[in-house]
C-alpha positions in Angstrom: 37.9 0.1 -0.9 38.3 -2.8 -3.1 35.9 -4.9 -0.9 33.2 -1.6 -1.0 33.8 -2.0 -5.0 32.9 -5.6 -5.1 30.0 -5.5 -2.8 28.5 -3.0 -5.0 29.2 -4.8 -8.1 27.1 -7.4 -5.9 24.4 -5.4 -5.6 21.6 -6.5 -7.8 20.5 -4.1 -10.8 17.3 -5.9 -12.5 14.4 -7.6 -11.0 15.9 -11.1 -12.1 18.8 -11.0 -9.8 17.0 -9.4 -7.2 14.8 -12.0 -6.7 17.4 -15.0 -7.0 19.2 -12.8 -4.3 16.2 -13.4 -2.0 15.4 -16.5 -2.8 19.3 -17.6 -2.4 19.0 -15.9 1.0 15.8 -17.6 2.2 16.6 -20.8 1.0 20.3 -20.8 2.7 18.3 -19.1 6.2 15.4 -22.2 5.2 18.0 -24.4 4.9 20.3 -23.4 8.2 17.3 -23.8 10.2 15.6 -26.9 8.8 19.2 -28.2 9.3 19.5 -27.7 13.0 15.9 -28.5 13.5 16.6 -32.2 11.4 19.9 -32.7 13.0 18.6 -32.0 16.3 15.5 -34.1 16.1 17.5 -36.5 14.7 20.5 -36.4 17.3 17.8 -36.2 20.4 16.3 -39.3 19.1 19.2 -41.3 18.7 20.5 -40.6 21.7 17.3 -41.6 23.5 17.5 -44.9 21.3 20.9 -45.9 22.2 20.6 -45.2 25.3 17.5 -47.4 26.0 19.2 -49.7 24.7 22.4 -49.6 26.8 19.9 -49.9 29.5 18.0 -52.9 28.2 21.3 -54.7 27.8 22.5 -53.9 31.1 19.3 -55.0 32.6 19.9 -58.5 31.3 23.3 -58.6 32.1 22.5 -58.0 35.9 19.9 -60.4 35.6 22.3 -63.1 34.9 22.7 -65.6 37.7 26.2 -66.2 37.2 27.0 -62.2 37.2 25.7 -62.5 40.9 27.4 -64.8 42.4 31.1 -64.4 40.6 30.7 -60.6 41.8 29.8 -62.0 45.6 32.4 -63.9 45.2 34.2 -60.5 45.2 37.2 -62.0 42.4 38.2 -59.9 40.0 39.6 -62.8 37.7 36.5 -64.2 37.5 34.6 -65.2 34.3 32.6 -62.5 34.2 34.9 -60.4 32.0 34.5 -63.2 29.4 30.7 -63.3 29.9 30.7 -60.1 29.1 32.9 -59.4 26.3 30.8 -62.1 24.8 27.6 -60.0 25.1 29.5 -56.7 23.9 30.1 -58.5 21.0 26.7 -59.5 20.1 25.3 -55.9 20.8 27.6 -53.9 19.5 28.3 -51.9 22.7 31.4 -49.8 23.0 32.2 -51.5 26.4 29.8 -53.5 29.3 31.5 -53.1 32.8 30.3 -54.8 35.6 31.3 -53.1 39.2 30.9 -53.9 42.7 29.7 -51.5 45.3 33.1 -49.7 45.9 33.7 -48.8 41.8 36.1 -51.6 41.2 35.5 -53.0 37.6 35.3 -56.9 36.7 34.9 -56.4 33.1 36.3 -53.8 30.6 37.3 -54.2 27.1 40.5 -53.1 27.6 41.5 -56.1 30.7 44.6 -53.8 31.8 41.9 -52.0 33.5 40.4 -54.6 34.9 40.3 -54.0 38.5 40.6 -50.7 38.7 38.2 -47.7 39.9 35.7 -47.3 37.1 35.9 -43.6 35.4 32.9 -40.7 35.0 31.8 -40.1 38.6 27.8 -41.1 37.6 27.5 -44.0 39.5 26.1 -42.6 42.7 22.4 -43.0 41.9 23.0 -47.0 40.8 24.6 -47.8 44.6 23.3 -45.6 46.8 19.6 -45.6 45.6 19.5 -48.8 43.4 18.1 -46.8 40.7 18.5 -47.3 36.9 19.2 -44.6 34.2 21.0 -43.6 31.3 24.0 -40.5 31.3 26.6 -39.5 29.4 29.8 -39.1 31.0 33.6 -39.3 30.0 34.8 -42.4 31.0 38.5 -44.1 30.1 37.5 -44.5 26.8 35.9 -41.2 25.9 32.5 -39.3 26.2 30.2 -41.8 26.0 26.2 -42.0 26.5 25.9 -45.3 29.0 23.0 -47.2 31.1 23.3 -47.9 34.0 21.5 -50.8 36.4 22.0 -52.5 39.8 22.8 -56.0 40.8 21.0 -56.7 43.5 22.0 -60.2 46.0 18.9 -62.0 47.3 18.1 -60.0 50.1 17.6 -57.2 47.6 21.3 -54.8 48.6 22.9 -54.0 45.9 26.3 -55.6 45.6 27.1 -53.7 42.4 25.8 -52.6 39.1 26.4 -53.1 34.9 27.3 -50.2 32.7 27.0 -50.4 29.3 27.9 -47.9 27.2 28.3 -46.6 23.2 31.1 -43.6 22.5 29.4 -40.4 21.6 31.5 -40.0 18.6 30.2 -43.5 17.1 26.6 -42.0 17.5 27.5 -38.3 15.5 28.4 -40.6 13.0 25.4 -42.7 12.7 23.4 -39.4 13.2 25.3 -38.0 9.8 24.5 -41.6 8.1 20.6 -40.3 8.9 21.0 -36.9 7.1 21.8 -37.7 3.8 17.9 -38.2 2.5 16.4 -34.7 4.4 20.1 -33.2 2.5 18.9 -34.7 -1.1 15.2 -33.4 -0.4 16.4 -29.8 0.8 18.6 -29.6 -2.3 15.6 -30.6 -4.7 13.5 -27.6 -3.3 16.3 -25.2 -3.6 16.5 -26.4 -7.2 12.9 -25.8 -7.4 13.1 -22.6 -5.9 15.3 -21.3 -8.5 13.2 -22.4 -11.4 10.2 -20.9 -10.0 12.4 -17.3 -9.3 13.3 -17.3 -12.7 9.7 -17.7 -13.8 7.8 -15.2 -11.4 10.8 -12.8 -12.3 10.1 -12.5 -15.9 6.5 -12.2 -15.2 6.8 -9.8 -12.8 9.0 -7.8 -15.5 6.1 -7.8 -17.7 3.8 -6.5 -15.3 5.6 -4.1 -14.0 6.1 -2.8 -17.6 9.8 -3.3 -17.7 10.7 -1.5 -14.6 13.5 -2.1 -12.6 12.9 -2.0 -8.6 14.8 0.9 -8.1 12.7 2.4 -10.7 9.5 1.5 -8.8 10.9 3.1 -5.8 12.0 6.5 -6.9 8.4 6.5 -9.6 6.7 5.9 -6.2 8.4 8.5 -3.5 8.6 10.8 -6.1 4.8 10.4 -6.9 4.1 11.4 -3.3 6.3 13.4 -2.9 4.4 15.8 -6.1 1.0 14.5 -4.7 1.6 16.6 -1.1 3.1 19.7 -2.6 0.2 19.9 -4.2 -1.9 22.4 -2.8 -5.4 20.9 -4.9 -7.2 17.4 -4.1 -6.1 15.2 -6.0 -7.8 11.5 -6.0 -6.9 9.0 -8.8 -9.3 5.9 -9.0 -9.2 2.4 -10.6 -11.3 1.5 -13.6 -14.4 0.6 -11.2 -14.0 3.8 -9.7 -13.2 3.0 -6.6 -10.6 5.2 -4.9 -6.9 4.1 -5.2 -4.9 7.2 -3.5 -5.8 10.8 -2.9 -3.6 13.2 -0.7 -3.9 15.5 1.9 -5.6 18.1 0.1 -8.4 15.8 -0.7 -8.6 14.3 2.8 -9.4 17.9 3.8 -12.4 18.5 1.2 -14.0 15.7 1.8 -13.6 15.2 5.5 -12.0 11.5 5.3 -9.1 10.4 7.0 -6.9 8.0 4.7 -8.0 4.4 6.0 -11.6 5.7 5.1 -11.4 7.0 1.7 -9.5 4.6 0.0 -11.4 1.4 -1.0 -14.6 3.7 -1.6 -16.5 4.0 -4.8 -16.3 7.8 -5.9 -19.6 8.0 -6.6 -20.2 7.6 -2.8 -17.6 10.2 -2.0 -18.0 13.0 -4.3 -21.3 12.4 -6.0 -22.1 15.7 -8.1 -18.6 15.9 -9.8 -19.0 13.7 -12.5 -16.5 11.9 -12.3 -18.4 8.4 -13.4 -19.4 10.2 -16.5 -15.5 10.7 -17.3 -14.8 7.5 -16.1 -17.3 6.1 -18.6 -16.8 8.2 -21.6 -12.9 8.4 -21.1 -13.0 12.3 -22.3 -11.1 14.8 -19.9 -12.6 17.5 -18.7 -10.6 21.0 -17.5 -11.9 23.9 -15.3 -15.4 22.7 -14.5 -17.5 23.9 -11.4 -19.4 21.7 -9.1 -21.0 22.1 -5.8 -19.9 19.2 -3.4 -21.0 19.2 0.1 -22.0 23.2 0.2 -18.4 23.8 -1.5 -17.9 25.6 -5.1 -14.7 23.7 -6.2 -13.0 24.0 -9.6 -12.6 20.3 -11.0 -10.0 19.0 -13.7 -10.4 14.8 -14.5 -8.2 13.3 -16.8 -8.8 9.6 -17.7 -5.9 7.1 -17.5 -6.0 5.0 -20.3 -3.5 1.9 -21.6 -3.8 0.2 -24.9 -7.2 1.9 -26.1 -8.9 1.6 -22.7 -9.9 3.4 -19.6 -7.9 2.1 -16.5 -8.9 4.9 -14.1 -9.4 8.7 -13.8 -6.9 11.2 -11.8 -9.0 14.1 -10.7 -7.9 17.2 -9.1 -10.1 20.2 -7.2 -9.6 23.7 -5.7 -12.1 25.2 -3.5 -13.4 28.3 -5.5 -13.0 30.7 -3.0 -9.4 30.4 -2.5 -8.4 33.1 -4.6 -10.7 35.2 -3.2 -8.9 34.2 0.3 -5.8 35.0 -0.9 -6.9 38.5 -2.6 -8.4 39.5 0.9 -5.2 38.6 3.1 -3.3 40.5 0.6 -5.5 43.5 1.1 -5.4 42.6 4.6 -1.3 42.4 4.7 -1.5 45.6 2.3 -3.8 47.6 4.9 -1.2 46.5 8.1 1.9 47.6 6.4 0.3 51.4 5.6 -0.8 51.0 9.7 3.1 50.0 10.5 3.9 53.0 8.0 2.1 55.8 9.9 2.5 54.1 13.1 6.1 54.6 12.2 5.4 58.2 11.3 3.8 58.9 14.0 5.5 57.7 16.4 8.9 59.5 15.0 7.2 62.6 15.3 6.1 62.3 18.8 10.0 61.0 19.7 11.3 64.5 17.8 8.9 66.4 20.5 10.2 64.6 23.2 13.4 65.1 22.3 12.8 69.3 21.3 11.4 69.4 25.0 14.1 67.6 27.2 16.4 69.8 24.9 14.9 72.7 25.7 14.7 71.8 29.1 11.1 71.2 29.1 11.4 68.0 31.3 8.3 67.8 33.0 6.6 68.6 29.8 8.2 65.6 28.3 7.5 63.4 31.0 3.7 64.1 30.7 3.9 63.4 27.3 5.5 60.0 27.9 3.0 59.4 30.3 -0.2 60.1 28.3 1.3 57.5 25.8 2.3 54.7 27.9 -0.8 55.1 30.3 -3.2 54.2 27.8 -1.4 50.6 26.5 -0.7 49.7 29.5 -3.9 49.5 31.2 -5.3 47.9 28.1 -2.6 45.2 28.2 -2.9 44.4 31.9 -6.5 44.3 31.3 -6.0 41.6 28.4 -3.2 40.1 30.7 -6.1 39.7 33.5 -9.1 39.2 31.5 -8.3 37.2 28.1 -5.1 34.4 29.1 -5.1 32.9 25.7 -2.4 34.6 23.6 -3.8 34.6 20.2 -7.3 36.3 21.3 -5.5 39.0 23.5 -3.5 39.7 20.5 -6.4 40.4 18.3 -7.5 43.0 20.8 -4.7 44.4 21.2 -3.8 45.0 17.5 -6.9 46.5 16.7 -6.6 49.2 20.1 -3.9 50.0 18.0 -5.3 50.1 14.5 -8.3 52.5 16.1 -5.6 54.7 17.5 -4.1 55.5 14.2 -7.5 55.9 12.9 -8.4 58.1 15.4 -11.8 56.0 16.5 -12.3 55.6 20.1 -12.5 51.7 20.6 -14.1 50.9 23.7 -13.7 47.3 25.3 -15.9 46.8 28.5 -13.9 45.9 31.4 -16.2 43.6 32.6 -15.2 41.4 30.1 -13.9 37.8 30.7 -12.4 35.0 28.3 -10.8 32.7 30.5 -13.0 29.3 30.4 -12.4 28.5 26.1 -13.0 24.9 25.3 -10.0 23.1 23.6 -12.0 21.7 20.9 -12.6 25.4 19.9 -9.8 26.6 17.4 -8.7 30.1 18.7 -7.8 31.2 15.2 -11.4 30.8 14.3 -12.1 33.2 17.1 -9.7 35.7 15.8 -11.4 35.5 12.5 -14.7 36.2 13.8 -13.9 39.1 16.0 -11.3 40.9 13.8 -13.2 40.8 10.5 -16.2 42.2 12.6 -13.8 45.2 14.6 -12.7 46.0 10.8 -16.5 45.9 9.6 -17.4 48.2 12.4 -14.0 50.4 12.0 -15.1 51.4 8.3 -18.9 51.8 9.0 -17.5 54.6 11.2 -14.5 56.4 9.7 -16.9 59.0 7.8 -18.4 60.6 10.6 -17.1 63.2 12.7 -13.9 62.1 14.9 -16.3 63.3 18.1 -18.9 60.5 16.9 -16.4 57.2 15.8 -17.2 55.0 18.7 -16.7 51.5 18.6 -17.0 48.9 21.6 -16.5 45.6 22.1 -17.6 43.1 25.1 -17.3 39.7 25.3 -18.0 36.8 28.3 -17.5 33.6 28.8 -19.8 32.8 31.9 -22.8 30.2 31.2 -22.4 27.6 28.5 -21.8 30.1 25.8 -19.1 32.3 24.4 -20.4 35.8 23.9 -18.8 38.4 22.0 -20.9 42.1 21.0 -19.6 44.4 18.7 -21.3 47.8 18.6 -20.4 51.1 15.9 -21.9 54.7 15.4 -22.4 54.0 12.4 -25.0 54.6 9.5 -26.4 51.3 10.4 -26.9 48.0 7.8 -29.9 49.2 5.7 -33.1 47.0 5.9 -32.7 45.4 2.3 -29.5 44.1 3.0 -29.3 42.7 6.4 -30.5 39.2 5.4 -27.9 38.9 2.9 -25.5 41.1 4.6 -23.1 37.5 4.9 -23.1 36.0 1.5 -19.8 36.3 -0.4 -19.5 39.8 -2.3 -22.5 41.5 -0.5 -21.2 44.9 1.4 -23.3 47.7 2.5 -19.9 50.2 1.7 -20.2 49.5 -2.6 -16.4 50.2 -3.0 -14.3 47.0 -4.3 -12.6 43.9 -2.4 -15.7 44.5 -0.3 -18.4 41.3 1.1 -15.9 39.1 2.1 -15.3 39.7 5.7 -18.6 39.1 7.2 -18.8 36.0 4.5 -16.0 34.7 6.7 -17.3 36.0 9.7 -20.2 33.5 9.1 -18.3 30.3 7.5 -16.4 30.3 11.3 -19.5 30.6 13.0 -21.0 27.8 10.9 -17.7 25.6 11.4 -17.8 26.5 15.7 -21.7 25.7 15.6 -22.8 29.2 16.8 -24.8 31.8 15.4 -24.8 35.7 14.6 -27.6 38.2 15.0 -27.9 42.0 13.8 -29.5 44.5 15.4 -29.5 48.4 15.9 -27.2 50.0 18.4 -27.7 52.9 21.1 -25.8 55.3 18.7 -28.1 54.3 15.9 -25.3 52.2 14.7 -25.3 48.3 14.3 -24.4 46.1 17.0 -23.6 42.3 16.3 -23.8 39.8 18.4 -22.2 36.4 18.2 -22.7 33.2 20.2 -20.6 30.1 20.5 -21.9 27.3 22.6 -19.0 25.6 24.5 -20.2 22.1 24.4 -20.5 20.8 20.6 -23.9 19.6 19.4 -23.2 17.6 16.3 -20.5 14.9 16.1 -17.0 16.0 14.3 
């Protein structure tokens, strides 16, 4: 616990410490690294230096005539341990031995071991193969980095060889000695790092108007977090007006993905708002109505402004026909719950005769009457199971066999019909739009004739490179005045209210799926619409 309480005492609070704990971090990881890189360089090269010259040294000491002949001479208290102390001496070399072909040494700095088998098992290459090289091996003296070269007699066999050699400790320390000017010089930038933290700190703490980092943070998640419960577009821009964020809402009204939309000038985006003329005059503006590719929306622009002046705008939009959306579903939801309600009814009534008869005893009777119920749905969903294998549309169907039951229309659906083959790119809930605001258009054109005469049918294919749906009432029919504006918003050949919206969105889907409607006069003197949706899209997405 105490060691949890001191890290977060630790833990930096302004922008000042923050960045001298990064900067403290980098330079200690800059430092570590340029280290080992220095120490390494610098150890590699030593290493190769000393070892050339071991080998240099012991290629003149096996040059020397008198090494030769005292070492055929095969005496180990020759002169050539004086000879050769002599020229450790003058090098500097931690030892020079001289050895004949069987490891036995004639010179050592230590002249106990004069005599004796020389230590580090790396002189095979030097009498076997005559060759000359530098290892590092631990001899009687320690781990030491040593050349080695042959002595050859004058028929060119090698008689024995010249080792000379410097203790790998002795070399770390020179290698230290070599690190003290790249220390000085990495200390100086840290220095210099910290001077310049200090400064871009405070400057940074003026631009960010005084706020702390964890300030920044939580102002920005908590910015988008509002900006995406937002259900309006919402685009802010820079004092050029070009686009600086917008969220998903706008995205969707203006058909940009994020990458695209950003970076552009608003002019170029949305370019009968107005939003310049804000921008320039640096009044807001609330509850205004433009037209922006084909789409009412409901702008409200604010300017941002900072000392006096305009740094930017924040709009935000609606689509205008949103709350007419939302007025229809409710209708829409009101209507379904009064179906579920005398469904309900209904059905409770017919389960009390069922049960009257099988108390009664009137079993057969009651098992017709089961029957004539269940017959009908269940042809109508194997049909749908067969015919329609895509959920969503089947369900459409089916619900509105149901609503036509409970108003006592007879809803036909040919069973010819096929929807099997629906391209993905097609958005099934589209469809369902489509054909269930025209089922409802054609249920109310017929609920004020006769029960005899209520006839609707619906028939729909999917062969060819078009979807083809056809619904068909008894109807009055569309009169003539009306049927070329029988789809704009609010136009309804019934005249009672929350009318003119259905076929409005009948014709927004159609429009969004690239297909058409046409209007025509059915067999019953009805209407009959027909809709067509090619399968393969003709304009790019």
């Amino acid at each position: 616990m105490r060691l949890l309480t001191f890290l977060q005492k630790l833990k930096p609070k302004t922008i000042q410490l923050y960045l001298a704990y990064m900067v403290a971090t980098l330079v200690l990881i800059q430092i570590g690294i340029t280290w080992f890189l220095v120490s390494d360089i610098t150890s590699t090269l030593l290493k190769e230096q000393i070892g050339l010259r071991a080998l240099q040294t012991a290629q003149t000491v096996a040059k020397t005539p008198m090494i030769r002949e005292e070492l055929q001479r095969g005496d180990p208290e020759s002169n050539i341990q004086t000879l050769a102390e002599e020229i450790r001496h003058q090098t500097g070399a931690t030892f020079i031995v001289v050895g004949d072909h069987e490891n036995k040494r004639y010179s050592h700095p230590v002249p106990e071991r004069v005599g004796k088998t020389f230590v580090g098992g790396d002189t095979g290459p030097v009498i076997r193969e005559g060759k000359s090289y530098v290892s590092e091996a631990v001899g009687s003296l320690g781990r030491s980095i040593r050349g080695f070269v042959p002595i050859h007699d004058e028929q060119k066999n090698v008689i024995g060889f010249v080792s000379v050699g410097y203790l790998t400790e002795n070399v770390q320390k020179s290698i230290a000695e070599h690190m003290d000017r790249p220390l000085l010089f990495i200390a100086g930038l840290t220095i210099l790092g910290f001077i310049c933290t200090v400064y871009i700190a405070r400057h940074l703490k003026k631009v960010t108007l005084n706020l702390e980092p964890a300030e920044i943070t939580n102002l920005y998640l908590e910015r988008g977090a509002v900006l995406e419960t937002i259900r309006e577009g919402v685009i802010a821009t820079d004092h050029k007006g070009e686009i600086r964020l917008a969220n998903k809402a706008a995205l969707k009204y203006t058909c940009f993905n994020s990458s695209e939309l950003v970076g552009k000038v608003i002019d170029d985006v949305i370019p009968c708002a107005g939003l310049r003329r804000a921008l320039n005059s640096g009044e807001s503006e609330y509850d205004q109505e433009r037209v922006v590719n084909g789409q009412e929306l409901i702008f409200n622009i604010v300017p941002v402004r900072q000392d006096n002046e305009t740094k930017g705008l924040v709009a935000s939009f609606r689509r205008k026909d949103e709350l007419d959306r939302i007025s229809h579903e409710l209708s829409t939801i009101q209507e379904y719950s009064e179906l579920l309600r005398g469904q309900t009814h209904e059905y409770s009534n017919k389960l009390h005769t069922i049960a009257g008869l099988i108390q009664i005893g009137a079993h057969q009777e009651a098992l017709e009457l089961v029957a004539c119920e269940a017959s009908g749905y269940e042809e109508i969903i194997r049909f749908l199971h067969k015919a329609v294998p895509h959920p969503v549309i089947a369900a459409i169907v089916l619900g509105k066999y149901n609503r036509s039951k409970e108003l006592r229309i007879n809803f036909i659906v040919d069973r010819e019909s096929t929807m099997i083959e629906v391209p993905e790119w097609i958005q099934q809930e589209k469809i369902v739009t489509i054909v269930g605001n025209l089922l409802d258009n054609a249920f109310e054109a017929v609920l004020d004739q006769q029960h005899e005469e209520r006839n609707v049918s619906l028939s729909f294919t999917d062969l060819g490179k078009d979807i083809v749906f056809e619904v068909e009432d008894s109807g009055p029919g569309i009169p003539a005045e009306k049927v070329d504006t029988i789809f704009e918003k609010g136009v309804s050949s019934k005249g009672s209210q929350r009318r003119g919206l259905g076929l409005y969105l009948v014709k927004q889907r159609l429009d969004e799926l690239e297909g058409f409607i046409s209007i025509s006069s059915g067999n019953p003197g009805g209407t009959l619409f027909s809709v067509v949706i090619p399968k393969v899209r003709c304009k790019s997405a």
